[in-house]
C-alpha positions in Angstrom: 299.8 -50.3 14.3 298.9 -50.7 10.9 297.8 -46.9 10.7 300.8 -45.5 12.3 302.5 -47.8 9.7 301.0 -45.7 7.1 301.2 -42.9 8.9 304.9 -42.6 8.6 305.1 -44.1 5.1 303.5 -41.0 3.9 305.2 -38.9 5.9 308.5 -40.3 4.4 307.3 -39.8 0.8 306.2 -36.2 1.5 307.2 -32.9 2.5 311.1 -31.1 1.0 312.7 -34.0 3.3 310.5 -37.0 2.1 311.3 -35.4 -2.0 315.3 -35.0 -1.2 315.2 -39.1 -0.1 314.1 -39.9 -3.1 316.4 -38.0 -5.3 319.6 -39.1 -3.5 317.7 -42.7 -3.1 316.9 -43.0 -7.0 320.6 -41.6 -7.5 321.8 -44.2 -5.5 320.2 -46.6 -7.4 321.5 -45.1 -11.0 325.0 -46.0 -10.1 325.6 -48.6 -13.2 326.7 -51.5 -10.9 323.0 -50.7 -9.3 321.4 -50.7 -12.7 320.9 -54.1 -13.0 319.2 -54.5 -9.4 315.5 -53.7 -10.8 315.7 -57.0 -12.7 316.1 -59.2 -9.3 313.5 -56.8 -7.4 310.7 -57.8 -10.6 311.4 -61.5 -10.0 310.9 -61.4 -6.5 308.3 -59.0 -6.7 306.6 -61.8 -9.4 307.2 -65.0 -6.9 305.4 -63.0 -4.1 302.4 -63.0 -6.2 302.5 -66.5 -7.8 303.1 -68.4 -4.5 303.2 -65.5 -1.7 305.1 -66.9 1.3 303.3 -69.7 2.1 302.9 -68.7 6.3 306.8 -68.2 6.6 307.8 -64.8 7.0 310.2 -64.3 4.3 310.1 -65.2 0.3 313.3 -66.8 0.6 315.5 -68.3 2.8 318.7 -66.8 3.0 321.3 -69.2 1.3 318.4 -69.1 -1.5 319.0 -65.1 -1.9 319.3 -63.7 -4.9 322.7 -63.1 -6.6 321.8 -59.5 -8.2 321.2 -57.5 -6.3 323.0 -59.5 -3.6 321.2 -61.1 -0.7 317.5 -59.8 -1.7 314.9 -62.7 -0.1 311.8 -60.3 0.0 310.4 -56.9 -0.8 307.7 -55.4 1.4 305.6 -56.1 4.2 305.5 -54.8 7.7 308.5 -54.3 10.1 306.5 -55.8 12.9 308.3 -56.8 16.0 307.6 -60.1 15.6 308.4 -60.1 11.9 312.5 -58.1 13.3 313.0 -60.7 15.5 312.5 -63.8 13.1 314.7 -61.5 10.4 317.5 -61.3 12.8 317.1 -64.9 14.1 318.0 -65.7 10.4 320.5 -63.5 9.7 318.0 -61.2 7.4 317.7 -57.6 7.9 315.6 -54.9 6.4 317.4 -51.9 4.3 316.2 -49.6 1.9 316.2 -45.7 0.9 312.8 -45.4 -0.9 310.0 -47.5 -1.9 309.0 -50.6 -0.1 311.3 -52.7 2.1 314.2 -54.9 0.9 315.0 -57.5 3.2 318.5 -59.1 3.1 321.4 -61.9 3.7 324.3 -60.8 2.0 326.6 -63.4 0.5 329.4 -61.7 2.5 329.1 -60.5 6.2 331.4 -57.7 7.9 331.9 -59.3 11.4 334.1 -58.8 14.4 334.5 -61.7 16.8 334.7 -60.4 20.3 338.0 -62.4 21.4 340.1 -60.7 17.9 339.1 -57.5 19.4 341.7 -54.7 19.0 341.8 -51.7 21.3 344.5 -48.8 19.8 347.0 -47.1 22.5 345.5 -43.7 22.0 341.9 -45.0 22.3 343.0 -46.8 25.9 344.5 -43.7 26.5 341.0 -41.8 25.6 339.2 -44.2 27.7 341.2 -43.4 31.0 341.1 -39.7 30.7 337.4 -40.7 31.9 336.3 -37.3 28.8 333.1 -38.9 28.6 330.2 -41.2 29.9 328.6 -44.2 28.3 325.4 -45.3 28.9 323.1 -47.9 27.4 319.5 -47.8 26.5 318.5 -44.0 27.8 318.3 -42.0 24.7 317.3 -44.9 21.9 315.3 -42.7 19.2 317.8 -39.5 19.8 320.6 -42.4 19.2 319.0 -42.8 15.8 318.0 -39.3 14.7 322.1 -38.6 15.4 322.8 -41.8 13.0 320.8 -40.3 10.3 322.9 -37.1 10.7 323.9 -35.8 7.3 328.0 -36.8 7.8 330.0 -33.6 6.6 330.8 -33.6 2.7 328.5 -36.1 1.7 324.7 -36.1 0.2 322.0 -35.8 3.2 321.3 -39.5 2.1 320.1 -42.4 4.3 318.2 -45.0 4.8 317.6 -44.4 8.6 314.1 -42.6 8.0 310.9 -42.7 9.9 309.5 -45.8 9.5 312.9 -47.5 10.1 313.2 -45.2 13.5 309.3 -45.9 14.6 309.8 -50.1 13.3 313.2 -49.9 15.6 312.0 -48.1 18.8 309.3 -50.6 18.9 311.8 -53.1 18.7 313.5 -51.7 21.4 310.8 -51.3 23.7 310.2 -55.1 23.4 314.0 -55.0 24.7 315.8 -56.4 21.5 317.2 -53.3 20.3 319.9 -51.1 22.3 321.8 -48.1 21.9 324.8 -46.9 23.5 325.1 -43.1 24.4 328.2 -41.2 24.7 328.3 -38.1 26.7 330.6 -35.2 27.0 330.5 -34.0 30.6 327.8 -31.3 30.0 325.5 -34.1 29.1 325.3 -33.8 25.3 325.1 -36.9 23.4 329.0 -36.5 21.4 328.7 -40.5 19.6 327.0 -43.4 20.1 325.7 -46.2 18.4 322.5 -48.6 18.0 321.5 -52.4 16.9 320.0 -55.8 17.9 320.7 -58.7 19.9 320.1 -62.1 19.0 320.8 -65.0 20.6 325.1 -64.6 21.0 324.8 -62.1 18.2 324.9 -58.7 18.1 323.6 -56.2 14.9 325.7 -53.1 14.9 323.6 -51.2 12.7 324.7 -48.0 12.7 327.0 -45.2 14.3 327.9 -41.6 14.5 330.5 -39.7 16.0 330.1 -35.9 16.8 333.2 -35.4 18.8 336.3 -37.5 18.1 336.5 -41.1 18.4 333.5 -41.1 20.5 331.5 -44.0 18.1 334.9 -46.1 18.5 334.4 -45.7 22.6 330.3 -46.5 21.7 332.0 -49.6 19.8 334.8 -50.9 22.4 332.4 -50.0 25.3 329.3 -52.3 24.0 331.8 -55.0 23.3 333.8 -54.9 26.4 329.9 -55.9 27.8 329.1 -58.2 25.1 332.3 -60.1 25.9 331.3 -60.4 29.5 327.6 -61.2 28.9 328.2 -64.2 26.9 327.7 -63.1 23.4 330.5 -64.4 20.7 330.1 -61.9 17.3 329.4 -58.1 16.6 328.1 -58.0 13.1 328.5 -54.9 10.8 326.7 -56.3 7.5 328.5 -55.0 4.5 332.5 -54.6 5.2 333.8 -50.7 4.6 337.1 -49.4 5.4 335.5 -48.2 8.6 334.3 -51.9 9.8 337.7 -53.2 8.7 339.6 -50.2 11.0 337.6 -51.6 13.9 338.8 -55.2 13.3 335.8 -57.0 11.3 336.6 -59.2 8.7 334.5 -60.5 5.9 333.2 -64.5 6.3 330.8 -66.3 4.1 327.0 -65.9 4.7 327.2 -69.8 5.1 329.7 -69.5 7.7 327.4 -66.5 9.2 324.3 -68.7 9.7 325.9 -71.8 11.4 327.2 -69.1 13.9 323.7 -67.5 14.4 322.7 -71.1 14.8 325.6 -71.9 17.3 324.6 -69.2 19.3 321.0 -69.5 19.4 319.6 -68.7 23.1 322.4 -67.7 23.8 323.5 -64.0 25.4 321.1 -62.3 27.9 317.1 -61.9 27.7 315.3 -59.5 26.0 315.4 -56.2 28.2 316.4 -52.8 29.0 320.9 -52.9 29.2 322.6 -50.5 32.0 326.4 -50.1 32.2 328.3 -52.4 34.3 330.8 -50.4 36.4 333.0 -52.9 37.3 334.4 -53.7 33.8 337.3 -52.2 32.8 337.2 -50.9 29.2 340.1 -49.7 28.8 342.1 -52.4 30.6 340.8 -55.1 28.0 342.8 -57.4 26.8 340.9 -59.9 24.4 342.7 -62.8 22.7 345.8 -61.8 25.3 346.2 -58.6 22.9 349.6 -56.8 24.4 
């Protein structure tokens, strides 16, 4: 593990695709309300090596997260299994375009509870023309190679690379990660979406869409089962205008780890998801929407 580790580190850091990340990712980081961030990765770059972690897997806990950059409890270390599941179980996650990992707990977290879920008319209406098929769990690493998709008119930047694709498909052979497939009816993967479940919680962590609408059918889709299977939040991380058009709203990170602790062995076992036929997707009616 530890050389295939390495093995993709390098091959993140090299070749014209490994060079590009780390323009766009040192770009990234230039933006002046970024420029202070280096500060808060020296200090916790410093604790790790006057007191290390003392056996727990993070630096910090989450409510002791740094306030610039926001949420930072550790840089580095190895995106084991084990290590992804006790992230998650906290609330912490790994992100980061170069260098070594950042692991995080915002202040702020993007979240959708399942029974404030909103379906539009014309995405019912997609759902019943029956366009395309959803699966879960069949195509996991092509679900991620789509999310790291260049999106049209933007910089081919993303934090989606390797490592984060070989850490994650380990993770979801252990059966806590998912993806959801949408297919057109020749077969092609048109959207989809992938993340991680914990306890009643579920990490959205990323989407795509290459026909229309078809990461918001991923999205409705997943938590049409989510609702069914017992599990109580969708989390997005940081709020965008896209989160907020799917219904999440913004709650403290406070707020966020009660819930993860409310929920705790909660939802279903580790293991591979299938579709359940018998739920009607586009009939849903959270919350007595309509």
């Amino acid at each position: 593990m530890a050389e295939r580790g390495e093995m993709t580190r390098m091959r993140d850091l090299t070749g014209t695709e490994g060079l590009l990340r780390m323009v766009y990712g040192l770009a990234y980081a230039a933006r002046p309300r970024r420029l202070a961030h280096p500060f808060g990765f020296a200090q916790i770059g410093l604790e790790r090596l006057v007191r290390g972690r003392n056996g727990a897997p993070f630096l910090r806990r989450p409510e002791e997260a740094l306030e610039t950059p926001d949420g930072l409890v550790d840089i580095g270390g190895p995106m084991t299994v084990d290590r992804l599941v006790a992230a998650y179980e906290k609330g912490i996650f790994p992100w980061c375009h170069v260098g070594p990992v950042k692991w995080w707990a915002p202040s702020q977290r993007a979240v959708l509870f399942l029974e404030e879920s909103r379906i539009e008319k014309n995405l019912r209406r997609l759902l019943r023309q029956d366009r395309f098929t959803v699966t879960f769990d069949t195509r996991f690493r092509e679900v991620m190679e789509a999310c790291a998709e260049p999106r049209p008119g933007r910089p081919a930047l993303t934090w989606i690379s390797p490592r984060f694709m070989d850490a994650y498909e380990a993770l979801h052979e252990a059966g806590h990660a998912h993806s959801v497939e949408v297919r057109d009816k020749d077969g092609n993967l048109a959207g989809g979406l992938y993340g991680v479940a914990s306890g009643g919680v579920f990490f959205t962590e990323s989407q795509f869409a290459r026909a229309r609408d078809t990461s918001k059918v991923a999205f409705v889709t997943l938590n049409r089962h989510l609702a069914e299977w017992g599990y109580t939040v969708n989390d997005g991380k940081d709020m965008t205008g896209h989160l907020a058009a799917l219904g999440m709203r913004s709650i403290p990170r406070a707020e966020f780890v009660a819930l993860l602790h409310a929920n705790a062995g909660k939802g279903r076992a580790p293991g591979r998801w299938e579709i359940d036929t018998s739920l009607d997707v586009a009939g849903w009616m959270p919350g007595g929407e309509g």
